[in-house]
C-alpha positions as CSV (number, residue, x, y, z in Angstrom):
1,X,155.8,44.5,92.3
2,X,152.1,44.1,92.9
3,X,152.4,44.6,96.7
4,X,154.1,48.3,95.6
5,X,151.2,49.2,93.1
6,X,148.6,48.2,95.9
7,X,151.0,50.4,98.1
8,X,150.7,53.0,95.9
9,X,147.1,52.9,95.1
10,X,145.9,52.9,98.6
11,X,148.8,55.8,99.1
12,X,146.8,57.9,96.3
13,X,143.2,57.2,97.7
14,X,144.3,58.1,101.2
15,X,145.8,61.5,99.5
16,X,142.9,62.2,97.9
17,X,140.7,61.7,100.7
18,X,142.5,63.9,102.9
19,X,142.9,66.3,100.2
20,X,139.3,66.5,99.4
21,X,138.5,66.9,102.7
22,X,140.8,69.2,104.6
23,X,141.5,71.4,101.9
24,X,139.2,73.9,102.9
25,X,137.0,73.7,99.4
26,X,133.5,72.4,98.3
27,X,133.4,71.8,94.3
28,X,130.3,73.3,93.1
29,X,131.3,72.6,89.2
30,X,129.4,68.2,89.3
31,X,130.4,67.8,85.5
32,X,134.4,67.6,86.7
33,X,133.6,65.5,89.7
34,X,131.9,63.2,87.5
35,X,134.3,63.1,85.7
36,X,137.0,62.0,88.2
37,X,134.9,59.4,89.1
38,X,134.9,57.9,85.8
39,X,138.4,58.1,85.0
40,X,139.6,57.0,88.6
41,X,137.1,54.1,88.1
42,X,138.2,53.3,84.7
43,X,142.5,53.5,85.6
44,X,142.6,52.1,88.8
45,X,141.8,48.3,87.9
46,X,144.8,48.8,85.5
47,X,146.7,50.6,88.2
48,X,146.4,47.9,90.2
49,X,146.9,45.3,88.0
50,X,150.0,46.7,86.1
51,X,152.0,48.7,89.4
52,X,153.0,51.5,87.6
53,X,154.0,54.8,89.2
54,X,154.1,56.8,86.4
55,X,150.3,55.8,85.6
56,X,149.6,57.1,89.6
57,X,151.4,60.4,88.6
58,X,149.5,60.3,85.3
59,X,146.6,60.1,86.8
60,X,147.0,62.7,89.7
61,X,148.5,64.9,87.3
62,X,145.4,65.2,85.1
63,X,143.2,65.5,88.4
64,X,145.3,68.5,90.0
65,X,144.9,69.8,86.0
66,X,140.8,70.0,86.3
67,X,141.1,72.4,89.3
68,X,140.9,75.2,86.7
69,X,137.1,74.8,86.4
70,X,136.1,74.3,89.9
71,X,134.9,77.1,91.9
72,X,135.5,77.3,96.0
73,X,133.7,78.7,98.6
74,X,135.6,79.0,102.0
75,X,134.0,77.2,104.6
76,X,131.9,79.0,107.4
77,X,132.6,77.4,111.1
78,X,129.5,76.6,112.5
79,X,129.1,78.0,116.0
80,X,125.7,77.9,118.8
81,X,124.1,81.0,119.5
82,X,121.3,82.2,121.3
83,X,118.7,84.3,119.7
84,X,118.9,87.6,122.1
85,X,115.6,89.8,122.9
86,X,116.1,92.0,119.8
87,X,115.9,89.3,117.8
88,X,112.8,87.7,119.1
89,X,110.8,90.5,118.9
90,X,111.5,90.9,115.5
91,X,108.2,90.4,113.0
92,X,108.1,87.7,110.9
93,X,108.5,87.9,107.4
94,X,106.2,89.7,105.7
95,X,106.0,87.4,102.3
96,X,104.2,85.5,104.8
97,X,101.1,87.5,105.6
98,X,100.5,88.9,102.3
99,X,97.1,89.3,100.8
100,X,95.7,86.0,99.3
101,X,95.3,86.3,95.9
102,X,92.0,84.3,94.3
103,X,91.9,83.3,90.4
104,X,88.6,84.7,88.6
105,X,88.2,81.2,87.8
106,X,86.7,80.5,91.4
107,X,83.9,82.9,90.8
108,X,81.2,81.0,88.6
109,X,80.6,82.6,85.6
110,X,77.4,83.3,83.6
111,X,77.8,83.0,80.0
112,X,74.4,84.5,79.1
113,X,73.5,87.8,80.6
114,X,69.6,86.8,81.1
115,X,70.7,83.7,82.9
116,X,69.9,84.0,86.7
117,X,72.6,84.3,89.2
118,X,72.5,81.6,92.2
119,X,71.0,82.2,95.3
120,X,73.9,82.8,97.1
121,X,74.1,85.9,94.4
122,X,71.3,87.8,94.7
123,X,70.2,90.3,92.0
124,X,68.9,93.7,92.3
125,X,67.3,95.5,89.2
126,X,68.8,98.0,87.1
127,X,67.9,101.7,87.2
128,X,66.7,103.7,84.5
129,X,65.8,106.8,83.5
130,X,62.1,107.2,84.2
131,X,59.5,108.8,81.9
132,X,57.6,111.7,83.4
133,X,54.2,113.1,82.9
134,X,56.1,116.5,83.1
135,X,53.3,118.2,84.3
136,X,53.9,117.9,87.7
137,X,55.5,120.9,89.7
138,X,57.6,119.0,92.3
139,X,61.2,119.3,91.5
140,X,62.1,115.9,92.5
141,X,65.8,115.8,92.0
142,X,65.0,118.3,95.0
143,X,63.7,115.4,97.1
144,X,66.1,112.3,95.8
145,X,67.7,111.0,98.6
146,X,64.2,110.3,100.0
147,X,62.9,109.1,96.9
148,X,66.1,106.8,96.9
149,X,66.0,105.3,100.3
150,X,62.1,105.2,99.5
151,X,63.3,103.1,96.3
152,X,65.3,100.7,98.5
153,X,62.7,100.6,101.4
154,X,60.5,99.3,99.2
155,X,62.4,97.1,96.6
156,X,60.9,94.4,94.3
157,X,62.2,91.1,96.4
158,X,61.2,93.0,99.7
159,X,58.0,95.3,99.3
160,X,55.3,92.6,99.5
161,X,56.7,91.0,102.2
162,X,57.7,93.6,104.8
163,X,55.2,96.3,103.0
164,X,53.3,97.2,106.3
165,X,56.6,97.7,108.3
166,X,58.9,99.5,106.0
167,X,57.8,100.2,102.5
168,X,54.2,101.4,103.3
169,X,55.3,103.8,106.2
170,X,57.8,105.4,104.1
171,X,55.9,105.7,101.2
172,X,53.4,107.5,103.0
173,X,56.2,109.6,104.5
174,X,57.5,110.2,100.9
175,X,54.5,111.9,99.8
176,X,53.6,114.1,102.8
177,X,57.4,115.7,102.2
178,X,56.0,115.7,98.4
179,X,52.7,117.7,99.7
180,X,55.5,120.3,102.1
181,X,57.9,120.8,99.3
182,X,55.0,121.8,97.1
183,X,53.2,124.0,99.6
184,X,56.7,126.1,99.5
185,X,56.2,128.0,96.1
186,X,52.1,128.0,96.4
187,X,49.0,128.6,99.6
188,X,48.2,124.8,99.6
189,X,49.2,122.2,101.4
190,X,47.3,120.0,99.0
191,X,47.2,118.9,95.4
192,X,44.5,119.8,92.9
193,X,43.1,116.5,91.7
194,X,44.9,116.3,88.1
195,X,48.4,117.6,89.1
196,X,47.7,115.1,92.1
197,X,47.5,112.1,89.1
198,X,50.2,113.6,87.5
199,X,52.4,113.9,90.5
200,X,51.4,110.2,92.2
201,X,52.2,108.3,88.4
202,X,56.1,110.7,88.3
203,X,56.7,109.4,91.8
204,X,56.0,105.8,91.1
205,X,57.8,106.0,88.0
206,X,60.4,107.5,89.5
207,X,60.9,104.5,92.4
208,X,60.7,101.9,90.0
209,X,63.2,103.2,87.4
210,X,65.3,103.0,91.1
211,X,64.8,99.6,91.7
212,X,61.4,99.9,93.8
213,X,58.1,97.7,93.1
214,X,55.9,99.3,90.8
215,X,53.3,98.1,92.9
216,X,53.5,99.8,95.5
217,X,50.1,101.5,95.3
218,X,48.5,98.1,95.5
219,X,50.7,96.6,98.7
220,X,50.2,99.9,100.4
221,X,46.2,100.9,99.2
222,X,47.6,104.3,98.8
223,X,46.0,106.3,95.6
224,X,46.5,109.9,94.4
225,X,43.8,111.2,96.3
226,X,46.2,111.1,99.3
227,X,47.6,114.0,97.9
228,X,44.4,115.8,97.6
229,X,43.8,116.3,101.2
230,X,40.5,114.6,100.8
231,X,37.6,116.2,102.9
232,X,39.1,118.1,105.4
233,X,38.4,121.2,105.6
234,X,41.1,123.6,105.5
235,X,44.1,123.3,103.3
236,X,45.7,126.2,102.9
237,X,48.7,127.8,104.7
238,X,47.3,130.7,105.9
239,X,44.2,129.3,107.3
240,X,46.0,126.8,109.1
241,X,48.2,129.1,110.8
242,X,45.4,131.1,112.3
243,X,43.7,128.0,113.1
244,X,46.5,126.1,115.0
245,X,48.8,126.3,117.3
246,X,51.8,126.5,115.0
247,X,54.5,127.2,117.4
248,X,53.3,124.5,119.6
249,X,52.7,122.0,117.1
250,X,56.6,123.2,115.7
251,X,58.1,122.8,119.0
252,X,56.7,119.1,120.0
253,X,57.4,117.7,116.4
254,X,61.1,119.2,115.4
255,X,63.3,116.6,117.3
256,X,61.5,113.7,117.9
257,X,62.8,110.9,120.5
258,X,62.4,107.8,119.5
259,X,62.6,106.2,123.0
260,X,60.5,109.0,124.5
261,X,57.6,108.8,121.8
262,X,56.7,105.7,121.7
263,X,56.3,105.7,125.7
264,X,55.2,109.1,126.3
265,X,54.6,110.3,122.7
266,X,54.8,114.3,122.3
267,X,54.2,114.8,118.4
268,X,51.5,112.7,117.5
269,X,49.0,114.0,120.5
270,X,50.3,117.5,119.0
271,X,49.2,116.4,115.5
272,X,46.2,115.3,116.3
273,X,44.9,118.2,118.0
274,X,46.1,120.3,115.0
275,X,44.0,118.1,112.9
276,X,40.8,117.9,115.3
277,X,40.9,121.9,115.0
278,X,41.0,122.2,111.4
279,X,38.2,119.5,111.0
280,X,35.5,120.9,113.4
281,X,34.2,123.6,110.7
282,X,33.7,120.5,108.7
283,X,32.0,118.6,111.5
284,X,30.0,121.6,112.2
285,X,28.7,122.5,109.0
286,X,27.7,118.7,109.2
287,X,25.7,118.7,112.7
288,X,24.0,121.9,111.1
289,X,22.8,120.0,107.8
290,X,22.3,116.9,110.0
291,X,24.0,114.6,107.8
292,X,27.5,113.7,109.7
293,X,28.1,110.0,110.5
294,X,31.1,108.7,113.1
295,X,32.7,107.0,109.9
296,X,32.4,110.5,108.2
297,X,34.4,112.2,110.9
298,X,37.2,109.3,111.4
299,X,37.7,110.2,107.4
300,X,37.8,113.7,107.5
301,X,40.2,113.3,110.6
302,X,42.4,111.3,109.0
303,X,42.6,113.6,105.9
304,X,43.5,116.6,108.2
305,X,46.2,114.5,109.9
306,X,47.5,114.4,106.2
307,X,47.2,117.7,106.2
308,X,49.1,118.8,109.2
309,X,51.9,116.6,108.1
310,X,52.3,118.4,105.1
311,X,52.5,121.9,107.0
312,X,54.9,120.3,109.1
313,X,56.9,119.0,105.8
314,X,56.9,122.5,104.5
315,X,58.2,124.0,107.8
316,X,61.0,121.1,108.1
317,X,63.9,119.8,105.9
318,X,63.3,116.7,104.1
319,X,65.9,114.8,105.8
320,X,63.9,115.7,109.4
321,X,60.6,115.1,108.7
322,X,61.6,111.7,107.3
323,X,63.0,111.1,110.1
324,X,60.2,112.1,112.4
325,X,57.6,111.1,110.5
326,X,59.8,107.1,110.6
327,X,59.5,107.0,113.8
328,X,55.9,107.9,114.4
329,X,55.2,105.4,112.3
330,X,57.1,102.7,114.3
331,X,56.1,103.5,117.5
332,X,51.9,103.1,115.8
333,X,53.4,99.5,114.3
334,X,54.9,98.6,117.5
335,X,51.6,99.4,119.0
336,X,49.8,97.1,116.8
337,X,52.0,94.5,117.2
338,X,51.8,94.9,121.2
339,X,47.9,94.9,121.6
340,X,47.4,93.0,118.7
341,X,45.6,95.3,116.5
């Protein structure tokens, strides 16, 4: 009788293990599974022991019973294939290569708004709006572009240290297009001596509500007398123009090459002969009184120089004498820097 119930036994484990494995289903549903484990685990000692049949048909009775809450899937034959061409030359995935996104958390954060950033974070000042003389003529908002890149030529970290290179040159530049834009609604190319005050404090209260360095006059030894046209001679339009050689002096300093000027200059040879022919009434009202000195002359030079690039500011757009008058500035740095002086 116990050889038969081992009989049997082995007879139901080899049934169920075909069963389970060539019937063609994989039970998803683990709580029934378990639970044939345990109650195969907990009969079949007894099984064993005790031989009876109708406990093997018990059992297997109440295990073809739990199919009711097992879900199947139908097996998939599993097969080689080779990827063909098409396939290969599909794109990856594009969940792959999508844009990185970074937590605010990695950026450092700075509680108090007068606390300095880092270096690596540098810090510009904020604009405001500036407060004008308002007795200065110049319609600046005219001219802003220049006084903006004027403004970030010559910013507070920057000004002092590359003043003679960039911020000096263009400040200069800045108010000889001041003296041209002027000179269009009046007969002078100059500034009377109070609106020149007036005009010089607007402009650098205008670059350093922008961000420049208030300063600037200082690092560039640039007053409001710049604006005056000094001592030379002749500062209005209509003397100037029967003076000089307009058309030339036009025609040389409209497009100027920045390769070509530096090497062979063209405009500053024609400015300067614009300004040594509106300063030799000065110089010969001086050799007549007998008081003219070789410093004398270099001044009133340079103060006709000024003046000729305000005439050529007034006969120019702003955007083109800048440009010109950047550029005849580097090639005289460049020069400086070559011979040393």
């Amino acid at each position: 009788m116990a050889y038969l119930a081992r009989v049997l036994v082995c007879f139901c484990e080899l049934f169920l293990d075909v069963l389970l494995t060539n019937i063609g289903l994989y039970f998803v549903d683990l709580n029934v599974a378990k639970g044939l484990v345990e109650l195969w685990t907990v009969y079949r000692p007894l099984l064993v022991i005790r031989g009876s049949l109708c406990g093997q048909f018990f059992l297997f009775t109440i295990w073809l019973s739990s199919f009711q809450d097992v879900a199947g899937l139908p097996t998939v034959n599993e097969y080689s294939h080779t990827a063909s061409t098409s396939e290969l030359a599909n794109p990856p995935n594009t969940d792959l290569f999508e844009p990185i996104e970074i937590s605010p958390a990695v950026f450092p954060h700075l509680p108090s708004p007068v606390e300095s950033f880092p270096p690596m974070y540098p810090s510009f000042p904020a604009t405001y709006e500036p407060v004008l003389t308002g007795k200065c003529p110049v319609n600046f908002s005219a001219i802003s572009p220049i006084l903006d890149k004027t403004a970030s030529d010559c910013s507070q970290p920057l000004a002092s240290l590359v003043g003679n290179v960039i911020c000096c040159p263009q400040f200069s530049t800045l108010l000889h297009i001041v003296e041209g834009y002027y000179s269009t609604n009046s007969n002078k190319l100059v500034l009377q001596d109070g609106m020149a005050n007036d005009c010089f404090s607007d402009i650098v209260s205008i670059l350093a509500s922008r961000g420049a360095n208030s300063t600037i006059p200082k690092i560039c030894s640039v007053k409001s007398s710049n604006l005056t046209g000094g001592s030379c001679p002749i500062t209005d339009v209509s003397a100037f123009e029967k003076t000089v050689n307009t058309s030339k002096l036009l025609e040389a300093c409209s497009i100027v090459d920045p390769l070509k000027e530096c090497c062979r200059p063209v405009c500053r040879p024609a400015i300067m002969d614009a300004a040594v022919q509106i300063s030799v009434t000065q110089s010969v009202m001086s050799d007549n009184k007998n008081i003219i000195g070789e410093a004398v002359h270099v001044d009133v030079l340079n103060d006709c120089k000024g003046v000729v690039f305000s005439w050529l500011s007034r006969k120019l757009s702003s955007d083109a004498a800048n440009a010109a008058f950047r550029i005849l500035s580097a090639c005289k740095v460049n020069k400086g820097m070559l011979f040393g002086h």
